[in-house]
N, C-alpha and C positions, 0 to 999 in steps of 0.2 A: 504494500500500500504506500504510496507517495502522499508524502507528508503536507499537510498544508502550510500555508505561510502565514504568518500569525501577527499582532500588533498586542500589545501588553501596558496597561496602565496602572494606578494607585486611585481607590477611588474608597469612599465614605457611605459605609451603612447605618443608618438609624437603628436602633434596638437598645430599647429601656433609659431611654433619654440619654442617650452615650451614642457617640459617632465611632463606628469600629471601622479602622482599618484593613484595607483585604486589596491584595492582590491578585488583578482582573489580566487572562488573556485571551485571546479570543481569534477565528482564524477570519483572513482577510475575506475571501472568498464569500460574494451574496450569497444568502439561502436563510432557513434555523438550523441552529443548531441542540439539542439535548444542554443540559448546564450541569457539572461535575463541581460539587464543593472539595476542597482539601483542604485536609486539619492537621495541622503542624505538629512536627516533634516540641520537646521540653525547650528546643532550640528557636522557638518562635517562626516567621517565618523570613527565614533564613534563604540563604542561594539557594539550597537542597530544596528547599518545598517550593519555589520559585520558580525552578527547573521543571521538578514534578509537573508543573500548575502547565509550564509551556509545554511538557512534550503530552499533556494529554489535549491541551489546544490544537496540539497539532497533527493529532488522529481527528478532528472535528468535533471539539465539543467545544462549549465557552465556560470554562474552566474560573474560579474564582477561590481564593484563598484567605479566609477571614482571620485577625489579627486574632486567636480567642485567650491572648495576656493584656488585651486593650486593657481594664480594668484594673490589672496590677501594675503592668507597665509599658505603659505606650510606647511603640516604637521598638522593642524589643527584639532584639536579634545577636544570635552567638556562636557559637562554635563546637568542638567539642570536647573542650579540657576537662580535666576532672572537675577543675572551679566553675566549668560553664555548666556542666553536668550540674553541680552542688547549686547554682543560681536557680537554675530552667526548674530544677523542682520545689525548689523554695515558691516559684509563682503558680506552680502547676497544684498544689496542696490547698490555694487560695482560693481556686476553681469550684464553683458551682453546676452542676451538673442545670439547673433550671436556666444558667445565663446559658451556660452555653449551648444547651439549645434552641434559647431566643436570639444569640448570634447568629448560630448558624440557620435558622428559620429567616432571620433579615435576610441572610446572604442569598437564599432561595427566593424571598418577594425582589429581592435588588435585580437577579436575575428573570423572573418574571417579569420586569418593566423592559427590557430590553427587547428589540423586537427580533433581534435575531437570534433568539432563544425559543424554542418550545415550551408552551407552558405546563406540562405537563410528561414532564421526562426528566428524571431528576434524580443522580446518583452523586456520590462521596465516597471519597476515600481517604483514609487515615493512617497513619505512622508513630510509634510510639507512645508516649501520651493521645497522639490524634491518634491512633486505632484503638483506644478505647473508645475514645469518644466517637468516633464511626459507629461502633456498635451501639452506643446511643442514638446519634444522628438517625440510627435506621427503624426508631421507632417512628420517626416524622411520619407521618401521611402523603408527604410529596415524596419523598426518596422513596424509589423504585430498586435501588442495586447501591451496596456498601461491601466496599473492600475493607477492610480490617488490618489493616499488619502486625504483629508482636504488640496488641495491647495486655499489655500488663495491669492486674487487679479485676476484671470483668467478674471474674470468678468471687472476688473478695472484701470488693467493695465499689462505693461512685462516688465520683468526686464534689465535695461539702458535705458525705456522711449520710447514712442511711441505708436503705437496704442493696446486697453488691446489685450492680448494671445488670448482671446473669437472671435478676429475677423481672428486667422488664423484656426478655427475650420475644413473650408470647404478642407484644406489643407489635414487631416485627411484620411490617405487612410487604414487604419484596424481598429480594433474592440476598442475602449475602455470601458473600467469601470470605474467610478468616486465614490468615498466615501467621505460619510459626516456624522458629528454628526450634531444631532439639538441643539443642548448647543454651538455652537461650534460660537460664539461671531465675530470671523474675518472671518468667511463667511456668512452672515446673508444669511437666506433661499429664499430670491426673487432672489438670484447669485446664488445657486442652481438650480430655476427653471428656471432661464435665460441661463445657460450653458446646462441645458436639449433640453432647447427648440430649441437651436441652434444644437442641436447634432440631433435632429429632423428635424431639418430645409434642412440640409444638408444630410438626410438620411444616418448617420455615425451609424455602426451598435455599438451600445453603452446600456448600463445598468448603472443605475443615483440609488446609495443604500443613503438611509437618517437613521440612525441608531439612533431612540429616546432614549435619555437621553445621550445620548454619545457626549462629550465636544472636542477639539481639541488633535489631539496627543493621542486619542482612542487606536489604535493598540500597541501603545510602553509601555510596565508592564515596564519601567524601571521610567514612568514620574506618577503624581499623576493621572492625567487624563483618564488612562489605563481601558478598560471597555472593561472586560473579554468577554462577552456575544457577543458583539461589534465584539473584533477584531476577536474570533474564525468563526464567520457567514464570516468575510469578507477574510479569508485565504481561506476557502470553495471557496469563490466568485474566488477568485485571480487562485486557483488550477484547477479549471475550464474555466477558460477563458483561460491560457496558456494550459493547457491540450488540449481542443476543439479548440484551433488555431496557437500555435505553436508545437504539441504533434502529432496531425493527423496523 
């Protein structure tokens, strides 16, 4: 598939009387297109999710990527030292599970105002801290298909406290995908088979990838953990599931 050609901006969403930042890219080419939200590592949104946001603009979607540390700290973006690592979740523990679904709910009406957007085709995907919150996000009613990556905690808990993410699975009205390394230390693999089996449970039409030898933080070549083999299977994965259900 030839890639399309893309234009990229910085643009402002309203949500709870807060202007959230999020970056927007979008492919040049007339038509609509489906809108894919991405939700940032601990690392805000950084080049990596930036990148992310352009190369799925450029399979044709309009791709938009919500700030969701607006709240704790605007403008946020890092890298991956131990000390950025120690930052990223000091703002990530501050996280409310009810904002951040009202971010990401803006980022979906922001994208409905757009006209070359469909308004009714709506996937996300996540990394990190953002693939937990994916598995959130796919409670929404607009999301149709959520990629998942290595969230860690679904099984255990959700973010500002209360019962873990894993108990709103049944809420899940489309398709998702979950990815995991088996090295991968903060989701030990019985959280693995316990968020499968609930996504079974609920007949949530879903696909559960376990990628051996592949440690946390798999997909991003910008961290050490980056496992080639890994992330190219799982962009396949990811290309196909928005293809075959927000693409149709």
């Amino acid at each position: 598939m030839t890639e399309l050609a893309i234009n990229t901006t910085t643009v402002k969403l309203p949500s709870d009387n807060l202007q959230i930042a999020a970056y927007l890219a979008q492919p040049n080419n007339p038509g609509t297109y489906p809108g894919v939200i991405v939700l940032q590592e601990i690392f805000g949104v950084n080049v990596h999710i930036r990148e992310v946001t352009e190369r799925i603009a450029k399979l044709g979607y309009v791709a938009i990527a919500p700030a969701l540390f607006q709240r704790q700290a605007p403008d946020f973006e890092t890298g991956y030292t131990p000390q950025d690592i120690e930052t990223g979740r000091s703002y990530a523990v501050q996280t409310k599970a009810s904002e951040l679904l009202s971010d990401i709910q803006a980022a979906i009406d922001y994208l409905k105002s757009l006209p070359q957007v469909k308004k009714d085709s709506f996937g996300c995907i996540g990394f990190c801290f953002g693939g937990h919150v994916a598995y959130l996000a796919a409670t929404l009613p607009d999301i149709k298909a959520a990629a998942s990556f290595y969230g860690a905690g679904i099984a255990t808990r959700t973010p500002g406290g209360g019962d873990p993410t894993i108990t709103r699975t049944k809420e899940i009205q489309g398709t998702l995908y979950a990815f995991f390394g088996t090295l991968d230390a903060s989701i030990p693999l019985e959280q693995v088979d316990e968020i499968e089996a609930e996504l079974e449970k609920y007949n949530i039409p879903h696909r559960v990838f376990r990628y051996d030898g592949a440690d946390h933080g798999f997909f991003c070549d910008l961290r050490a953990s980056y496992n080639l083999k890994a992330a190219i299977d799982a962009w396949e994965q990811v290309k196909q599931l928005f293809g075959s259900v927000l693409a149709a």
